[in-house]
C-alpha positions as CSV (number, residue, x, y, z in Angstrom):
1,X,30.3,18.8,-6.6
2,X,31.5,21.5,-4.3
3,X,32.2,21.3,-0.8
4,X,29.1,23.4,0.2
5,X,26.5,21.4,-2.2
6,X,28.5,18.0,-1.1
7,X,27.3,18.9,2.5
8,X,24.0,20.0,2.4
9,X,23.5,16.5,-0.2
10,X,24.8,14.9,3.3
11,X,22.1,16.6,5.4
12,X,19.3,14.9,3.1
13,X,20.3,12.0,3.2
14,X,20.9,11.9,7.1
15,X,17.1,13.2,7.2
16,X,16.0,10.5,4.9
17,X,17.5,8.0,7.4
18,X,16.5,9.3,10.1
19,X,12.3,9.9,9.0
20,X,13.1,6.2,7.6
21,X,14.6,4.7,11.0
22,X,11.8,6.5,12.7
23,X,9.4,3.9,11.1
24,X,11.2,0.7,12.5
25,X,8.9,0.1,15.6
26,X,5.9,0.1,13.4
27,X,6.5,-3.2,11.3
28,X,6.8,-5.3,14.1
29,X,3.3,-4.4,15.5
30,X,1.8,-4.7,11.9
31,X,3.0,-8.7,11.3
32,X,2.4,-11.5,12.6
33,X,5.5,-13.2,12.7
34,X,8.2,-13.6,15.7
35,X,10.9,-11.8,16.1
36,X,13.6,-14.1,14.4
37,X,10.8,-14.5,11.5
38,X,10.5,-10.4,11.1
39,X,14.3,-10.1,11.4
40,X,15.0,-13.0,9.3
41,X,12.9,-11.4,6.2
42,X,13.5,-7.7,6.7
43,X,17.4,-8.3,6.5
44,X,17.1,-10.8,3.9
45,X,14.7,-9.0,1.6
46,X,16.1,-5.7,2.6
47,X,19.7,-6.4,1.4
48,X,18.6,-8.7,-1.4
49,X,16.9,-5.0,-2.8
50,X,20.2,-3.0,-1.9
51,X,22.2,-5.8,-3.9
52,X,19.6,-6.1,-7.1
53,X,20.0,-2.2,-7.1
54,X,23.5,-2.1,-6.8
55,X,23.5,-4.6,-9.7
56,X,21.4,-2.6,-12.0
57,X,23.2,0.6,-11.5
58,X,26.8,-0.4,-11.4
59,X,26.3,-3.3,-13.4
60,X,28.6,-5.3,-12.4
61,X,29.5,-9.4,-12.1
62,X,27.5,-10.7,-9.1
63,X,30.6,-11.9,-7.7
64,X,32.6,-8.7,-8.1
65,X,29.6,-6.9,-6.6
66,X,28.7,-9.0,-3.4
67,X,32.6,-11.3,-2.5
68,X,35.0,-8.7,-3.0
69,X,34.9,-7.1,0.1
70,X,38.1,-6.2,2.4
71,X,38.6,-6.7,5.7
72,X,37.7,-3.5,6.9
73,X,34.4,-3.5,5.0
74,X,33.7,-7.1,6.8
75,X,33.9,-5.9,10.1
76,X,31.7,-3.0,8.9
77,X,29.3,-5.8,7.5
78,X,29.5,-7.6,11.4
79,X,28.5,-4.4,13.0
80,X,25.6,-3.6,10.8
81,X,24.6,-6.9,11.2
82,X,24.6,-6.6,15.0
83,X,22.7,-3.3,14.8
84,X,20.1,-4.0,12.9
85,X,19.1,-7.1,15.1
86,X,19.6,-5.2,18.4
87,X,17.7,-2.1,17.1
88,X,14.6,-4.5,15.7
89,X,14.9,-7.0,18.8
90,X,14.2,-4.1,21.1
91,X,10.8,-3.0,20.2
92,X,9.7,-6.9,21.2
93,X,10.9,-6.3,24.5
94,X,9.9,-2.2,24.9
95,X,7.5,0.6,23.3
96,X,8.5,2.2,20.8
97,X,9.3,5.8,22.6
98,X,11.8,3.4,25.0
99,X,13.7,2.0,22.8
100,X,14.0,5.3,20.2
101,X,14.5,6.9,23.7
102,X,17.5,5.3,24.3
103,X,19.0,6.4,21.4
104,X,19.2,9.5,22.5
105,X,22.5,8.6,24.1
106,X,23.7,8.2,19.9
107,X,26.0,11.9,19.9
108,X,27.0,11.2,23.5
109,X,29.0,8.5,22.6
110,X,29.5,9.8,19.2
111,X,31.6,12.4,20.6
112,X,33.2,10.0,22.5
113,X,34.5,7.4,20.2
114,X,35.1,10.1,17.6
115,X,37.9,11.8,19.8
116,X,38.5,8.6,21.0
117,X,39.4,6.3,17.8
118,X,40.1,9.6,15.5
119,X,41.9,11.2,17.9
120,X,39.4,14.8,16.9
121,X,39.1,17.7,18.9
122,X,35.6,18.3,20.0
123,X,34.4,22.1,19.2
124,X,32.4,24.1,22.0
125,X,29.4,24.3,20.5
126,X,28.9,20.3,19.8
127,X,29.5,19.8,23.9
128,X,26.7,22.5,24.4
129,X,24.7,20.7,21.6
130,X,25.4,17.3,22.5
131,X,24.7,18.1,26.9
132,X,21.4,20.0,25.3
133,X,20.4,16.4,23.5
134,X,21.4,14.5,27.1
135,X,19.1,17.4,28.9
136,X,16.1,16.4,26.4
137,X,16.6,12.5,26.7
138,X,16.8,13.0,30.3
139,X,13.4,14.8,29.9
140,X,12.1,12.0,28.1
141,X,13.3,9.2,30.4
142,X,12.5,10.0,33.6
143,X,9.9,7.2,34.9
144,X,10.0,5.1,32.0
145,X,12.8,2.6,32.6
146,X,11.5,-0.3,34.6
147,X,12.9,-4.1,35.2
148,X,10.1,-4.9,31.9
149,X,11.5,-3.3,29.2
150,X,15.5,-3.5,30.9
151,X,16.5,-6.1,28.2
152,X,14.4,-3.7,25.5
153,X,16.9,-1.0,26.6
154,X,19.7,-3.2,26.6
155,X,19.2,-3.8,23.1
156,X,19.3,-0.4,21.9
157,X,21.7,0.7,23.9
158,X,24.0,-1.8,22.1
159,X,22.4,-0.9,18.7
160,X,23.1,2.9,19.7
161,X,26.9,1.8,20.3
162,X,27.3,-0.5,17.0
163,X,25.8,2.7,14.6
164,X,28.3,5.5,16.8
165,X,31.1,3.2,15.5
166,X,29.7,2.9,12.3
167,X,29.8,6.9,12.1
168,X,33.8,7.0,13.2
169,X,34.5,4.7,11.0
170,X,32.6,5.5,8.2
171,X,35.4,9.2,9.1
172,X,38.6,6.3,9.4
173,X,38.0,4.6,6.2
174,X,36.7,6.7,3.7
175,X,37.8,4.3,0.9
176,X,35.2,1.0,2.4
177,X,32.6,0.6,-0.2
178,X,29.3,1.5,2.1
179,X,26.6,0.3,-0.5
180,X,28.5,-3.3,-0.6
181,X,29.0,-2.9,3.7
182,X,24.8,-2.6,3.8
183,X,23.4,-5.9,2.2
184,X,26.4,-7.2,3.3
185,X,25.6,-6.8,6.8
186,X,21.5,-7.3,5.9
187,X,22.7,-11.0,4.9
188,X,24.9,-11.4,7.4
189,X,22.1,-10.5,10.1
190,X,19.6,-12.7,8.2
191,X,22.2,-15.8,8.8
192,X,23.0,-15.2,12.4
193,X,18.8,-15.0,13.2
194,X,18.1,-18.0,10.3
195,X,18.2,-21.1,13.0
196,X,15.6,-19.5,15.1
197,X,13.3,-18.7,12.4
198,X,9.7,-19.8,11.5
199,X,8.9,-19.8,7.8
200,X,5.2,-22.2,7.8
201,X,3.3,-19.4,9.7
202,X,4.6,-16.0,7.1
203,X,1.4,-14.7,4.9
204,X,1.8,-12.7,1.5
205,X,0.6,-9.6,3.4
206,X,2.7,-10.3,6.3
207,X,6.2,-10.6,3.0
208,X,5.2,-7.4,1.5
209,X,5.1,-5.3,5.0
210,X,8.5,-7.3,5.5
211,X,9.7,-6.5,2.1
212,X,8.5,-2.8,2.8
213,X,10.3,-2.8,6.3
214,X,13.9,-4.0,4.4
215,X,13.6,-1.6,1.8
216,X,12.8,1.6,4.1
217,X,15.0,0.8,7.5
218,X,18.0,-1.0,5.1
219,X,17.8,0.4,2.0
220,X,16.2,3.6,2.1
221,X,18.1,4.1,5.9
222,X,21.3,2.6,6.3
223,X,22.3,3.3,3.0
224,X,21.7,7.4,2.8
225,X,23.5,6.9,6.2
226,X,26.0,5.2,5.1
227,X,26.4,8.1,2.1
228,X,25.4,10.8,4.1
229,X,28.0,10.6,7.0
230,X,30.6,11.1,4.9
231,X,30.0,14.6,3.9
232,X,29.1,15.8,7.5
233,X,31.1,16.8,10.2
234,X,31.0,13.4,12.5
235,X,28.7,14.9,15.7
236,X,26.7,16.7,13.5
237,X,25.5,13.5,11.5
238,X,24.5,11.9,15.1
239,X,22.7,14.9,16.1
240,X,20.6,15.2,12.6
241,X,19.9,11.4,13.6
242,X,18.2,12.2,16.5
243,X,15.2,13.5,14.8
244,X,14.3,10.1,14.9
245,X,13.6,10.6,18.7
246,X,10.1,12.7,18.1
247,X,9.0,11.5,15.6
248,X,9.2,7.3,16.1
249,X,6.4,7.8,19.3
250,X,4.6,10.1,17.3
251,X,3.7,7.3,14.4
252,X,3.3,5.0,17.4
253,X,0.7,7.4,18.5
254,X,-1.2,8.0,15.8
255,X,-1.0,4.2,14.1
256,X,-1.0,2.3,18.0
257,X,-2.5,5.0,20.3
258,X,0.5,4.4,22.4
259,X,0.4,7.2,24.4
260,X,3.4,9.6,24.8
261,X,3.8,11.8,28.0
262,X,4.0,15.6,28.1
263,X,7.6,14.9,29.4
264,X,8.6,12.7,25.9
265,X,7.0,15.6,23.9
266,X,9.3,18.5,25.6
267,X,12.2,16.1,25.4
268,X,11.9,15.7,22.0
269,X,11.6,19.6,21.1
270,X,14.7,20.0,23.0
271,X,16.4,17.6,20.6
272,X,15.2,18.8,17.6
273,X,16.2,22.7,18.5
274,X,19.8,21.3,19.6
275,X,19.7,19.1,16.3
276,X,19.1,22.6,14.6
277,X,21.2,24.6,16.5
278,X,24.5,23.0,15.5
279,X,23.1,22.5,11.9
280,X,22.3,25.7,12.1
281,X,25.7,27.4,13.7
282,X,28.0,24.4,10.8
283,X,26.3,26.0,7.8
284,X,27.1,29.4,9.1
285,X,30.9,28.5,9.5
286,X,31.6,27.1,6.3
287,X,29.9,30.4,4.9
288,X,31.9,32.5,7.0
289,X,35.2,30.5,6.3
290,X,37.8,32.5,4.0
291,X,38.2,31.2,0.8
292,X,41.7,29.7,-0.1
293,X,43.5,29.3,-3.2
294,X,43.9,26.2,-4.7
């Protein structure tokens, strides 16, 4: 595949995880089980369908597929794990616009681990583009944070810092298997909430929206994430992300009639023309660049 087709592939499946992710506060809203209960199944269910998948198309030994894992790809397992029960925790404790709201802060810190931990320059045009996406979560919000939904933004503030790392790293160790790191981490997040969970109260509609909320946030969203982020520049990946913003308290909206403030709405244009902008002004470089022999 060449290096232009290899990074528009990477857009798609960045938007795929992001118009997946932008789904996650709806589940919770449409069960009736607690949170450990709705974490429990949509990480178990979720990464049992990445595995069985992964089975079928590499076809491989279940131990091969599943135990061999190094060390890097463990930690990588811990802090999906971590982020997928800080991400779906929040919405119990926060609207949806919050807690997707919060995310905004994902390029921010993006930028900042990147250069950090990879030891990357940072170009002009991602600072302008990344400021622009502060400017529009700034927009967003103002008047929203209160002492009620604190721990909500807690939560996904420490999701947003778990899936920044995950995007550096994904750059620092190209070789970690990403498909194996995502029900990995699914499993690993279904153990860690297991103790706490109710199984006597769960309905077969209540398992099939589960299974449905696994398959889309896990399978469908971490793993074209996990793909994706490899073939796009590092802050560019965060800021195609961020169409998430918009569009989460939109679904809220027209699913939950929770309202979204003329102050969300111009927020979220912002992000989504800064989200353009630089995808915009990266497809025009690699155009531009001067071909080289090989």
């Amino acid at each position: 595949m060449s290096p232009r087709n290899s990074f528009w592939l990477g857009v798609l499946m960045l938007l795929l995880a992001a118009l997946s992710w932008s789904t996650a506060g709806l589940f919770p809203r449409l069960v009736s089980t607690d949170m450990a209960t709705t974490l429990f199944w949509r990480s178990f269910l979720g990464g049992l369908t990445v595995l069985v998948l992964s089975l079928l198309l590499d076809r491989r030994p279940l131990r091969v597929a599943f135990w061999r894992l190094s060390g890097v790809e463990w930690g990588f397992s811990l802090l999906t794990a971590v982020a997928m029960i800080s991400f779906v925790s929040a919405f119990y404790f926060a609207s949806v616009a919050d807690v997707t709201f919060i995310y905004g802060a994902f390029p921010i810190i993006t930028v900042v681990l990147s250069a950090w931990l990879l030891k990357t320059g940072i170009a002009r045009v991602d600072v302008v583009c990344a400021t622009i996406v502060a400017l529009g979560v700034v927009l967003i919000v103002q008047g929203q944070t209160s002492l009620h939904n604190a721990l909500g933004s807690w939560l996904s503030f420490m999701a947003v810092v778990m899936f920044a790392l995950e995007t550096v790293g994904a750059k620092r160790f190209p070789q970690a298997d990403m498909v194996k790191i995502t029900y990995s981490g699914a499993f690993m997040a279904a153990l860690m909430v297991l103790p706490f969970a109710h199984f006597s109260g769960t309905s077969g509609q209540d398992l099939a929206w589960l299974w449905l909320y696994g398959f889309l946030n896990i399978g469908v969203g971490f793993g074209c994430f996990l793909l994706g982020v490899r073939r796009v520049p590092t802050v560019l990946a965060s800021l195609i992300c961020m169409v998430e913003i918009p569009l989460a308290p939109l679904w809220a909206f027209g699913l939950f009639d929770e309202t979204v403030a003329r102050d969300s709405l111009m927020g979220g244009t912002v992000i989504v023309a800064a989200v353009l902008v630089n995808l915009a002004w990266s497809a025009w470089r690699r155009t531009s660049a001067p071909m080289t022999p090989h």
